[in-house]
Structures are given as structure tokens and as C-alpha cells.
C-alpha positions in Angstrom: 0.0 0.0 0.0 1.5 3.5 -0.7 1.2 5.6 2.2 1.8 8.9 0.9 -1.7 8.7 -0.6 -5.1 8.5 1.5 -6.5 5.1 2.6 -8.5 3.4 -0.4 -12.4 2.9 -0.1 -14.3 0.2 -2.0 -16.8 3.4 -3.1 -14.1 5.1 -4.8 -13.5 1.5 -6.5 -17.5 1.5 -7.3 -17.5 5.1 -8.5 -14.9 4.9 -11.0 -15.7 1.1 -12.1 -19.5 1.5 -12.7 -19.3 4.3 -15.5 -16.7 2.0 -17.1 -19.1 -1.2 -16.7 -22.0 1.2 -18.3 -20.2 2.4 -21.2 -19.1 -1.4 -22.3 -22.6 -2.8 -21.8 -24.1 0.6 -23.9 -22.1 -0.8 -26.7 -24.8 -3.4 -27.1 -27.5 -0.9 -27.6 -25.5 0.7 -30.6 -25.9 -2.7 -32.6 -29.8 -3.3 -31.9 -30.4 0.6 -33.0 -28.5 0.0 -36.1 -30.2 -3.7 -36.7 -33.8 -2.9 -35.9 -33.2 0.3 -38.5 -31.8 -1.9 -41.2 -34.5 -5.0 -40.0 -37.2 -2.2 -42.2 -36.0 -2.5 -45.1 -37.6 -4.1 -48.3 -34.8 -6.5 -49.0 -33.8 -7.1 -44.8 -32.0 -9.8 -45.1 -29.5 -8.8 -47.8 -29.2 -5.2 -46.4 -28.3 -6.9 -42.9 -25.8 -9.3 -44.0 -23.8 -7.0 -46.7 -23.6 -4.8 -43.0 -23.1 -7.6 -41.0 -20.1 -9.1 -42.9 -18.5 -5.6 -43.0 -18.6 -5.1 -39.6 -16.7 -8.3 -38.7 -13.8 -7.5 -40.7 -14.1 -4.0 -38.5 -14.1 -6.0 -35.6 -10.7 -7.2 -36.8 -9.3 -3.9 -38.3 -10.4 -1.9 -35.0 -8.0 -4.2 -32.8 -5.1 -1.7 -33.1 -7.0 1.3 -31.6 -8.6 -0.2 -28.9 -5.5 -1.3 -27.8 -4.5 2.5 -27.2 -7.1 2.3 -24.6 -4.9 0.2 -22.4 -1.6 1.4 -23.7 -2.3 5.1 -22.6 -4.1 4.0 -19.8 -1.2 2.7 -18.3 2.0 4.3 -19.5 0.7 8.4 -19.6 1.7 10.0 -16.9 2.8 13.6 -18.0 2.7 15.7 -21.3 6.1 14.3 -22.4 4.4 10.1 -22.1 1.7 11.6 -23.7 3.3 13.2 -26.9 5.5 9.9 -27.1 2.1 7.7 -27.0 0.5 10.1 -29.6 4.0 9.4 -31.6 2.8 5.2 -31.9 -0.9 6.6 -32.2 -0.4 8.1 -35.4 1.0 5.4 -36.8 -1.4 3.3 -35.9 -4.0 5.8 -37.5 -1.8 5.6 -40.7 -2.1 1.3 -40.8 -5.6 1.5 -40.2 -6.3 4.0 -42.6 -3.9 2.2 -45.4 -5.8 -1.0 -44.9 -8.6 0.4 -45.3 -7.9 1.9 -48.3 -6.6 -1.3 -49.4 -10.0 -3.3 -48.8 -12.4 -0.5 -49.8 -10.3 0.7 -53.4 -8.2 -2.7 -54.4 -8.8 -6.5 -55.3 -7.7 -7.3 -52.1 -10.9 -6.3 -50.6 -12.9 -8.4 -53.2 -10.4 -11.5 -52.2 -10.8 -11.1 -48.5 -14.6 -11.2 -48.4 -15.0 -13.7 -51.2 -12.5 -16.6 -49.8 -11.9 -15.5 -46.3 -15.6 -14.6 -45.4 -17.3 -16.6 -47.7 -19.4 -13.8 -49.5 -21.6 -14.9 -52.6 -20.9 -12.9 -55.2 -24.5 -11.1 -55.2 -23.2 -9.5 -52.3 -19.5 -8.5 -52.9 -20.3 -4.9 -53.8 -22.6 -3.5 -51.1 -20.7 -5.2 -48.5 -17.7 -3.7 -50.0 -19.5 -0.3 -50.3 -20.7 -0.4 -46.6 -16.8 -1.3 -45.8 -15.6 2.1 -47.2 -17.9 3.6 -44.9 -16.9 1.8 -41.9 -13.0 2.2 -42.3 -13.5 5.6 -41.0 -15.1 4.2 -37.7 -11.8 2.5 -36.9 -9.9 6.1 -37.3 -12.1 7.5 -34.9 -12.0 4.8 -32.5 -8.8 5.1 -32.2 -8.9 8.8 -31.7 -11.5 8.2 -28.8 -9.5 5.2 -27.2 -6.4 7.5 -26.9 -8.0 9.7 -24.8 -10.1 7.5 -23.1 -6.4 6.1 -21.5 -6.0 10.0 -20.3 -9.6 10.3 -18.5 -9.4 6.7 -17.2 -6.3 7.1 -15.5 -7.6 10.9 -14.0 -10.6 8.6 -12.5 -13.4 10.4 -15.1 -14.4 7.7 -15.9 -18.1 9.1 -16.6 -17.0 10.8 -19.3 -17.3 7.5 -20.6 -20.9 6.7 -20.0 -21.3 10.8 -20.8 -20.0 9.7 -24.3 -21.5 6.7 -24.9 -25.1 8.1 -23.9 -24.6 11.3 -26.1 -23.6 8.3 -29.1 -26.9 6.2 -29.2 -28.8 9.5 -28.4 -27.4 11.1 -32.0 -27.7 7.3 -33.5 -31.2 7.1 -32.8 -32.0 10.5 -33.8 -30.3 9.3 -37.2 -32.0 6.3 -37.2 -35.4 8.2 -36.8 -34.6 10.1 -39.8 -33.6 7.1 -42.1 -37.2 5.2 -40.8 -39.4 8.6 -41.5 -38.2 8.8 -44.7 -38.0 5.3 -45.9 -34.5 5.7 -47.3 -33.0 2.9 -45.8 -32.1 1.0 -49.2 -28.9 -0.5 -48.3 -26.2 -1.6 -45.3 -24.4 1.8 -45.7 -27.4 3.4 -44.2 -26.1 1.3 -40.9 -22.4 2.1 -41.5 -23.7 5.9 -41.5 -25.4 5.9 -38.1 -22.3 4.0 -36.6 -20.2 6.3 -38.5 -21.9 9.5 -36.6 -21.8 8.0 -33.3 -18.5 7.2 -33.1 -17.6 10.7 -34.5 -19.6 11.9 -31.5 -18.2 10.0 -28.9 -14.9 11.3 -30.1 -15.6 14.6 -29.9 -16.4 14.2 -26.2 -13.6 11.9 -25.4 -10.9 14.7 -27.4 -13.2 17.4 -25.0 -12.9 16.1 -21.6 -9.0 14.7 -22.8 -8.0 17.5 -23.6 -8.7 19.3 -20.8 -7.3 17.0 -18.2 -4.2 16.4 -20.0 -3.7 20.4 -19.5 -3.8 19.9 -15.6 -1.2 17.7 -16.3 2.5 18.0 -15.4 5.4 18.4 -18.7 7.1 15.8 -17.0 6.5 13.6 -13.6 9.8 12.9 -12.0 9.7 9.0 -11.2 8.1 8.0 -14.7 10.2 6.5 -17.2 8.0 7.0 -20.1 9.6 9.6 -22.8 10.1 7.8 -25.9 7.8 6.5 -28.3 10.0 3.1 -28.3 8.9 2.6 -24.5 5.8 2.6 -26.0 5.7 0.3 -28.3 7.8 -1.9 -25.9 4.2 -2.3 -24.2 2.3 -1.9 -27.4 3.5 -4.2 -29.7 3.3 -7.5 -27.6 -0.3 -6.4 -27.0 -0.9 -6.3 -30.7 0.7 -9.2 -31.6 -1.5 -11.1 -29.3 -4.2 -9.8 -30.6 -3.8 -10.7 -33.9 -3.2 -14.5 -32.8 -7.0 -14.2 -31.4 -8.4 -13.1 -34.4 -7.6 -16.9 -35.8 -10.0 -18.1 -32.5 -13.6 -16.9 -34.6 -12.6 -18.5 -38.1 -11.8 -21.6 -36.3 -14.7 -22.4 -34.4 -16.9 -21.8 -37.4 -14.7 -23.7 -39.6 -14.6 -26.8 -37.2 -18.1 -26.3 -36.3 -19.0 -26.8 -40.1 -17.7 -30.6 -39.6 -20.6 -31.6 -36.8 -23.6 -33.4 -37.6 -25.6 -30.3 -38.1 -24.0 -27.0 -39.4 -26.2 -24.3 -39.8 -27.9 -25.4 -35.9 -24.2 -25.7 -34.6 -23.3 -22.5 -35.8 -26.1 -20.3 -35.1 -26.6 -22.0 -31.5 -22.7 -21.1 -31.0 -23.2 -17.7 -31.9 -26.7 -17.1 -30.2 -24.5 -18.6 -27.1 -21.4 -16.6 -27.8 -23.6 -13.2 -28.0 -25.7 -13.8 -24.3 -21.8 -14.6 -22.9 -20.9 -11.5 -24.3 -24.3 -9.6 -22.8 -23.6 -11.0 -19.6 -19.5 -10.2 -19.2 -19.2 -7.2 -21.1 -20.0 -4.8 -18.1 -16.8 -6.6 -16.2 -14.5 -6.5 -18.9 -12.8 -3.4 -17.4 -11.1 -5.3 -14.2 -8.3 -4.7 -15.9 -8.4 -1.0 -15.5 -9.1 -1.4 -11.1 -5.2 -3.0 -11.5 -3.7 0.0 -13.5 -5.3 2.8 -11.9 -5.7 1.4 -7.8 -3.3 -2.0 -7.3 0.0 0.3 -6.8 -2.1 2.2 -4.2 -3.8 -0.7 -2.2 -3.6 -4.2 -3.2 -5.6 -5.6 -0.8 -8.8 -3.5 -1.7 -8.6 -4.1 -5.2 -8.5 -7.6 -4.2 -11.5 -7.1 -2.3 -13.8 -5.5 -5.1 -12.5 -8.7 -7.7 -13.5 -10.9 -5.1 -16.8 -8.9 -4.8 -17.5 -9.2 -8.5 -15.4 -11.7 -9.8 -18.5 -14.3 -9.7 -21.0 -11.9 -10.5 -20.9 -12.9 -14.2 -21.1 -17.0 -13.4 -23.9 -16.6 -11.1 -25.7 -14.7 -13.9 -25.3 -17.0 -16.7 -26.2 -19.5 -13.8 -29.6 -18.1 -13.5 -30.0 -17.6 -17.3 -29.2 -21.7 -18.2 -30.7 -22.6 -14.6 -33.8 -20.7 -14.6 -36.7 -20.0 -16.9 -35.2 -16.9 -17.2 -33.3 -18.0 -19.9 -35.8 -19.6 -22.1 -37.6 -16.6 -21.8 -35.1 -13.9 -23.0 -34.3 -16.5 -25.6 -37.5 -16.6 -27.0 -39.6 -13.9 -26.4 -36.6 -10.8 -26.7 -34.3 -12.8 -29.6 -36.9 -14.4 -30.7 -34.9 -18.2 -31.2 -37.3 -21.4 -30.8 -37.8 -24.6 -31.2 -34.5 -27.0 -31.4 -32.1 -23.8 -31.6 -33.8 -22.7 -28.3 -32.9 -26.3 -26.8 -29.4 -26.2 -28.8 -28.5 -22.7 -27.6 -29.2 -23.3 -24.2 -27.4 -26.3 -24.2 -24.0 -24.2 -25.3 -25.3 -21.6 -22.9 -24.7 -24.0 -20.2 -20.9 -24.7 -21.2 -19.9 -21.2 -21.3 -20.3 -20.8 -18.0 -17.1 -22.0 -17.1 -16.0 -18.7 -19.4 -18.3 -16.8 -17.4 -16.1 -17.5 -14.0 -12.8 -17.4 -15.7 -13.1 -14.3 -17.8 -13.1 -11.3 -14.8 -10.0 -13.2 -13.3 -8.2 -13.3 -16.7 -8.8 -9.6 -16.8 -7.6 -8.9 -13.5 -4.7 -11.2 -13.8 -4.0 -9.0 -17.2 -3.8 -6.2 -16.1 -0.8 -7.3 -13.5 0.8 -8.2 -16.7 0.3 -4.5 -17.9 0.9 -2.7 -14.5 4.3 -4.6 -14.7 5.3 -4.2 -18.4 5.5 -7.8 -18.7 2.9 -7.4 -22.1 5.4 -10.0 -24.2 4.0 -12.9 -21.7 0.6 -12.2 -23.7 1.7 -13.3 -26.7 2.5 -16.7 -24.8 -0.9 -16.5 -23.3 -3.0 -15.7 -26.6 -1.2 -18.3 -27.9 -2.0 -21.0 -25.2 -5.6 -20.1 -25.9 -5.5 -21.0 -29.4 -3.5 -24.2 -29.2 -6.2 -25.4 -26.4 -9.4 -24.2 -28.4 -7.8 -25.6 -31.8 -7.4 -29.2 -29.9 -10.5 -29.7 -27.8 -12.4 -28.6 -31.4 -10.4 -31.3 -33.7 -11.3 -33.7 -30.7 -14.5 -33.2 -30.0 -15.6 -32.7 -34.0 -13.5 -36.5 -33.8 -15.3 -38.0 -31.1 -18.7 -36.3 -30.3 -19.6 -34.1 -33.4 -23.5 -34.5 -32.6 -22.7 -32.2 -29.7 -22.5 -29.0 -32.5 -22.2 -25.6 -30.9 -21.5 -27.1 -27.0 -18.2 -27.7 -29.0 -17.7 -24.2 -29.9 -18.5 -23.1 -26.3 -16.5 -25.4 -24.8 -13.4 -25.0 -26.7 -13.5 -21.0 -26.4 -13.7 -21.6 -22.4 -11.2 -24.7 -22.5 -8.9 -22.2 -24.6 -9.6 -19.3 -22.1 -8.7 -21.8 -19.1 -5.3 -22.3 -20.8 -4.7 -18.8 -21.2 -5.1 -18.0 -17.6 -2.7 -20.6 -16.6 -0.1 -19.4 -18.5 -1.0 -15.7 -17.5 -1.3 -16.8 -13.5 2.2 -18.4 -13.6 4.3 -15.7 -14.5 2.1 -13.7 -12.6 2.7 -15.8 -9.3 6.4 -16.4 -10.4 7.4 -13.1 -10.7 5.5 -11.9 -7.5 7.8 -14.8 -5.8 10.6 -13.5 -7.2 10.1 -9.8 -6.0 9.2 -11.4 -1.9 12.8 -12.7 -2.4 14.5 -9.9 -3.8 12.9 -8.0 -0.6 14.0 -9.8 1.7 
């Protein structure tokens, strides 16, 4: 515990944690605005999917600037940090915008959603279309992630929720407009209203940013951050592991596409996989309670995990346990019949995910707080190696089991991760009680 600060209370904890929690779960909102818009359209079904395919290879091009989150998060301290971490951001502004020239204005677009995503050919062109729409989402992501690191670490985090609110507020006022004037004749009509939020949200992050990086000093004595090569000591290890878990997706689906029945495995996986991610997203931020309080008091940060750490288990406990479930299954996504019974099934399985992922996080971001970002790579890549063998083995021995495959290799996969992540964690803390004493 450092002394020269003032004692830690689990409200502080709660008051900077919730706005985080908020903003992360609001995220869902953003897609069910956007969905619902596009769901009133004459051809729905097409419009949705050219969107839909889009936006998964966004999900893979917007890796790099969410890492900036965590990056700035944890390495700015002072003005000088600061211009050194908006030194890497540029570049990373510069790839993302190159690839998405690349896939918006080149063959290599047209090659990635044909044999990669498996696009008929009817809809190469609007997916492509709502991709050059989307690329710009990614550049102002990443604008809004750098100074989300600033206002996390000054404990604003309701700037956050501030933004996120002020995001779906302007997407649904777009959304109104688009339904009122029955325009909405194609998946760029979503990429539009995504676009404007996120242009919004940066605004406010860049706002509030800005401001608190003025109260900051030039340079704080003790931090050894000045360089844009300390930063991408602790960025690059982060991206690297990301990129290994972008293989995770295309593997379950591929592997899944070898059980008994495909299109029920699949679609039970993924109606799984998105109640998993409803359930976990608001505690996806434990990673942040390390950064910003574990150097102050260890022992009350360990407190709060232990306070919500199981939060996420007990609910997907209650969703595969009780007719709560069922209910939200059928009557708010509408799913029935055997994909109902099949979805609940692989509900069930990720449950073990539900209990591991907080303490991953947690265990994460003692990885971050200590620079030791390389051992993520080893981690990431634990992860895959697990999923990839419990899917060959399972597909092997007990294909009629379809999505519960997918769920349980993504947990199996997360299990292995932690291990690796929890024994250079405890090593290294042993290590430093020797060096002590």
C-alpha cells in the first residue's frame, strides 16, 4: 500500500468502475439501433448481411486502436508520455487507414470477403460499399480510445458513459430520420449511423481529454516513459496477441462446419457466444481497477475482484438454470424450437467462461501494470492451441454435440490462457518477496 496517498475505499472503487461497466454494456444498444433500422428495409435480409459481414472484418481492423485504450491507460503519466504515446498513435491511425484503403479501393478487398468470409458474389459490392464507410469508424475509434487512457487514468471515468449516452442519443435521432423517410435502401445506411456515433463520442472523449491532460505536469519525475519506443515496448506484444485471437472466430466456425448439423451448430454457438458477451461485457474493465488502484492498495482491489469476480457465473447461472433464460431467448431474440434447446445447451458450457473471464482480466492487467505485455503473446497463444485441440477432438469423437463444441473450446482455450498468465504472474511476484528480503 503507498502511504503517501489517502486510505482506499471500495466506493471510490465502485465510482470509477460503474461508468466503465456502463459504457461497455451501452455498446450493445449501438448494434440493436443500427439492426432494428436496417430490419425495415424491403430486402432485410441482404441489407443486414452486406452490414453484418462488414462489420466483422471492422471488428478485426479496429483491434489496433482499442489497444490505445490500455496502452495510454497505463503508460501516460505527463505531457512528455503523452506526446510519445500520440507518436505510436499516429501510426497506428496511418495502418488503419492504409488498410482500409486497401479493402475499400483494391482486389484485395474483393479477395478477402470472397474466400476468407465466404461472400456470394451477389453481395460483394454493397458489402464492399458499406466497408468504405466503416474504415473511417476504426480512425475514430482510435482517436476516442487514446483519450479514453487519459480520462481513465484521472478517475473520469463518466466521461465515458457521458459519451457513450450522447452516441446512441445522435444514432437514434439518425436512425429516426432514415425510418421517417424510408431511405433505408442498403447496409451503408447502418455504417452511416455507426459512423456519426462514433464521431460523437470522439468529440467528447478529445473534449474532456483534452482538458485533463492540460492539468497535467510536462514531466512527472519518477516516470520513465519519454520515448515512443517505451511505448511500443508495451504496445506491440499487445498487438501481436491480438492478432493470434483473431484466428479463434474463423476456427470455431470452420470446425463447427464438420458436426452433424451445421447451420444449428453454428447459429446456437453464436446465439451462445452473443448472451456470454451480454452477460461479461460490463466486467471487462477489471483490468483498469489494476492500473489505476493495485500500486495504491492491493488488498482493496482484491476485495472488489472478489466482490464481482463471480458476478458474471452466477448470472449466466440463472439464465441456463432458470426459466429466465428460455424466456429472454424466445420472447426478446426471438430463437425457438431445437435452436432454443441447442442454444441453451452451449449456454450452459460457457459458464465456465463466465467464471474465468473477470479473473483473466484482472490477472491481465498485472501483466500491464508490470510491463511484462510480451507474456501475452505466450498466453494468446496458449488459448488458441487449447481451443484448436479440444475442437479437432470433440468434431473426432462427439460431433452430434454442435455448438456445445464451440462453447466449450473457447472456455477450454480461455482456461489455458489463464494458466499461463497466472504463472508468470505468481512467479514473478515470488521473485520480487525474495528480492525483498
Amino acid at each position: 500500500m503507498n502511504i503517501d496517498q489517502p486510505q482506499l475505499k471500495l466506493r471510490q472503487l465502485f465510482a470509477f468502475f460503474i461508468p466503465l461497466g456502463l459504457s461497455a454494456s451501452l455498446v450493445t444498444i449501438s448494434h440493436v439501433i443500427i439492426n432494428s433500422t436496417l430490419a425495415r428495409s424491403a430486402q432485410a435480409e441482404t441489407v443486414i448481411a452486406s452490414y453484418a459481414i462488414a462489420l466483422s472484418l471492422l471488428g478485426i481492423t479496429e483491434r489496433p486502436a482499442i489497444l490505445l485504450r490500455q496502452s495510454c491507460s497505463a503508460l501516460v503519466r505527463d505531457r512528455i508520455s503523452f506526446r510519445a504515446m500520440s507518436a505510436v498513435a499516429y501510426y497506428v491511425f496511418g495502418a488503419i487507414f492504409l488498410i482500409g484503403l486497401l479493402v475499400s479501393f483494391t482486389p484485395l478487398g474483393e479477395w478477402i470477403f470472397l474466400y476468407l468470409f465466404g461472400v456470394e458474389s451477389s453481395l460483394l459490392a454493397p458489402t464492399v460499399h458499406v466497408y468504405q464507410i466503416l474504415m473511417f469508424v476504426s480512425i475514430f475509434s482510435a482517436i476516442r480510445c487514446l483519450y479514453h487512457g487519459i480520462i481513465i487514468f484521472n478517475y473520469r471515468t463518466k466521461w465515458l458513459t457521458i459519451g457513450m449516452v450522447i452516441r446512441l442519443v445522435v444514432m437514434y435521432l439518425i436512425s429516426l430520420y432514415y425510418i421517417n423517410t424510408d431511405r433505408i435502401d442498403s447496409g451503408n445506411v447502418g455504417a452511416i449511423i455507426f459512423l456519426a456515433g462514433m464521431i460523437v463520442e470522439a468529440i467528447v472523449s478529445v473534449f474532456e481529454g483534452r482538458r485533463l491532460l492540460k492539468t497535467m505536469p510536462e514531466k512527472k519525475a519518477d516516470h520513465p516513459v519519454s520515448s515512443s519506443k517505451h511505448v511500443m515496448r508495451f504496445y506491440k506484444p499487445l498487438l501481436y496477441s491480438s492478432g493470434i485471437a483473431v484466428f479463434l472466430g474463423p476456427a470455431v466456425n470452420a470446425m463447427l462446419g464438420k458436426t452433424v448439423d451445421v447451420e444449428l451448430s453454428i447459429a446456437s454457438f453464436a446465439i451462445a457466444a452473443s448472451l456470454i458477451q451480454l452477460v461479461s461485457s460490463f466486467f471487462t474493465y477489471m483490468h483498469q481497477m489494476v492500473l489505476n488502484f493495485y500500486p495504491r492498495d492491493e488488498r482493496v482491489v482484491n476485495r472488489f475482484a472478489l466482490l464481482l469476480g463471480f458476478v458474471p457465473a452466477v448470472l449466466m447461472a440463472v439464465l441456463c438454470y432458470t426459466p429466465l433464460g428460455e424466456w429472454f431467448m424466445l420472447h426478446v431474440m426471438g430463437v425457438k424450437g431445437r435452436l432454443l434447446e441447442e442454444s441453451l445447451d452451449a449456454l450452459e458450457v460457457f459458464i465456465l467462461l463466465a467464471l474465468i473471464l473477470p479473473w483473466l482480466d484482472f490477472l491481465n492487467g498485472i501483466i500491464m501494470l508490470r510491463g511484462q505485455t510480451k507474456v501475452m503473446v505466450w498466453s494468446q497463444g496458449a488459448n488458441l492451441l487449447v481451443a484448436a485441440v479440444v475442437l479437432v477432438t470433440c468434431v473426432a469423437l462427439v460431433p452430434a454435440w454442435g455448438g456445445q463444441i464451440g462453447a466449450l473450446a473457447t472456455s477450454l482455450g480461455c482456461v489455458g490462457e489463464m494458466g499461463v498468465v497466472y504463472y508468470v504472474v505468481r512467479k514473478t511476484s515470488l521473485v520480487s518477496l525474495e528480492a525483498e528480503e
